[in-house]
Steps between C-alpha positions, in 0.01 A plus 500: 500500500546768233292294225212519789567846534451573146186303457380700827396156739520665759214748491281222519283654754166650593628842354565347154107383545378836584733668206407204255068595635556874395650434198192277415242757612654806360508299143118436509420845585670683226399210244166546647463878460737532246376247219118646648589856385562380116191285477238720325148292487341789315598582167375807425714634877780719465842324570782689664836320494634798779178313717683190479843606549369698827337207664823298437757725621222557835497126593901473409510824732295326806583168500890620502438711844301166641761271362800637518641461800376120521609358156663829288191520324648329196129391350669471167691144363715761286653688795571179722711359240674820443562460880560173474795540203681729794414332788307723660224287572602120572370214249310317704279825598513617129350169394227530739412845426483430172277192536229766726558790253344226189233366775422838674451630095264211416288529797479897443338404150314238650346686723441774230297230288265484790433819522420581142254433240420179362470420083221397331529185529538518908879303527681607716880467347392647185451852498443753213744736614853494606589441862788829471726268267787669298604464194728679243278753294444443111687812435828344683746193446569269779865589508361864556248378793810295641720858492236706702450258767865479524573826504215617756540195737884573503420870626240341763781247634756823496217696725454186719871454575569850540229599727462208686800411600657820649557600809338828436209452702313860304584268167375211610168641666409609127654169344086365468391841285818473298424131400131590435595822273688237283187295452297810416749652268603166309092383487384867393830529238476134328171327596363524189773393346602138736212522734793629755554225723853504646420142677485188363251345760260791473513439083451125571229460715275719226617273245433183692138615580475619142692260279697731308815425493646706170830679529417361905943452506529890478342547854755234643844575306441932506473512839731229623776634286474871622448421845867299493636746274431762764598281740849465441547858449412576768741222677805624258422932586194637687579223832848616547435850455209494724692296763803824490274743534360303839815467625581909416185538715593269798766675518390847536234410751802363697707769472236712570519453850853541534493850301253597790718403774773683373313813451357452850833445648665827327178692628591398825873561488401855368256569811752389735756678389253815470436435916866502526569808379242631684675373818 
C-alpha cells in the first residue's frame, strides 16, 4: 500500500483529468504568446527583450490565478521534478504533467506557425525566422548558459514553494505576481544572453518547430538541477521553519479567546464587587 502511495494510484480520478487539462492549456498559452513576442518578421523593427520578458511573466501571472487551485499551476517540467524529488507532487501526476507541459508547449508553437507568415517558398514547417527558440549567445559558454538557468530557475522554485504553499492566505493571494516578477526579471536580466527560458518544454517545442537543437541540453539540465536544488532546501530549512511559525500562530489565535474571557471575567468580578460596596 505505501509503494501505491508513493506512485500516487490513487488520485486516479476526474480531478487528476481536470488538473492534468489546465496544465495542458496553460502550457500552450504562454508558448503561444510567449515564443509570439520574440518572433520579429520585420527586420528593420526595433526589438525589446523587456517586451518579451513582460509578456512571459503576464501569461505565467494569469494562467497561475486560473490554474492554481486545480493543478498548482506547475506549467514547467523543471518545477514538477523538483516536486517530485520531495514528494510533493506524487509520480504518477508528475509524469502526466510533464507529458501535457511538452504537448501543451508544442501545440502553443503550432498554433503560432498558423498564425504567422509563410517563407518564400510557401512550406509550412520551414520558416525564416525562429519560432522564440533559445540558445546560448556567441558571447557565452554553455557551462555559463547552464549556470544562469540554474541559478534563476532555483530562485523561481524558492518563490513557488514559499508562496504557494503557506498558510498565509495575504502571501499566497500575491504568490501569481511573485512567480511572474521572476520571469520578467530573469528574461529582462539574461535574455540576451540564454534566450531566458527557465523551462525545458517551453525551450523544446521552439526547437522542435525550428530544428535547432545546439547547446538544446542547457534548457533541460539548468533548470532541472536548480529546481531540485531548491527543492531540497527548502525540505531540509524553509518547510520546518514555516511549519513553527504556523503552529506559533495557531496558537495565539487559540489563546486568544481565552485571554478575552479572562479579562471579561475580572471586569465582571470588579463591577460586582463595585455594586457591593455600594450596597
Amino acid at each position: 500500500m505505501a509503494d501505491i502511495d508513493c506512485l500516487g494510484l490513487s488520485e486516479l480520478d476526474a480531478s487528476l483529468i481536470y488538473a492534468m487539462l489546465g496544465e495542458f492549456i496553460g502550457c500552450t498559452a504562454i508558448c503561444f504568446f510567449g515564443c509570439g513576442s520574440s518572433m520579429k518578421f520585420d527586420p528593420e523593427a526595433p526589438f525589446y527583450m523587456f517586451s518579451v520578458a513582460l509578456t512571459f511573466g503576464l501569461m505565467y501571472t494569469v494562467c497561475t490565478f486560473m490554474f492554481a487551485d486545480m493543478s498548482d499551476a506547475h506549467f514547467n517540467p523543471a518545477i514538477t521534478a523538483g516536486l517530485m524529488i520531495i514528494n510533493e507532487t506524487k509520480v504518477l501526476r508528475g509524469a502526466l504533467y510533464i507529458v501535457m507541459h511538452l504537448f501543451g508547449c508544442c501545440l502553443g508553437v503550432l498554433l503560432l506557425l498558423c498564425v504567422t507568415p509563410f517563407d518564400r517558398e510557401r512550406k509550412f514547417f520551414y520558416r525564416n525566422y525562429t519560432l522564440g527558440y533559445t540558445a546560448p549567445s556567441e558571447y557565452i559558454t554553455a557551462t555559463q548558459a547552464l549556470l544562469i538557468e540554474t541559478l534563476v530557475t532555483f530562485m523561481l522554485m524558492l518563490t513557488i514553494l514559499l508562496t504557494m504553499r503557506t498558510s498565509n492566505s495575504s502571501v499566497r493571494l500575491f504568490a501569481p505576481f511573485a512567480i511572474g516578477s521572476i520571469f520578467i526579471a530573469g528574461i529582462t536580466a539574461f535574455g540576451s544572453n540564454t534566450g531566458g527560458s527557465f523551462n525545458p518544454a517551453r525551450s523544446f517545442a521552439p526547437a522542435l518547430f525550428a530544428r535547432h537543437w545546439n547547446d538544446h541540453w542547457v534548457y533541460w539540465l539548468g533548470p532541472t538541477l536548480g529546481s531540485v536544488v531548491a527543492a531540497f532546501l527548502y525540505k531540509c530549512i524553509f518547510k520546518s521553519a514555516i511549519e513553527e511559525g504556523e503552529e506559533l500562530e495557531e496558537e495565539d489565535v487559540m489563546d486568544k479567546p481565552n485571554d478575552e474571557v479572562a479579562k471579561s471575567g475580572e471586569k465582571g468580578s470588579k463591577e460586582r464587587r463595585g455594586e457591593e460596596k455600594k450596597l
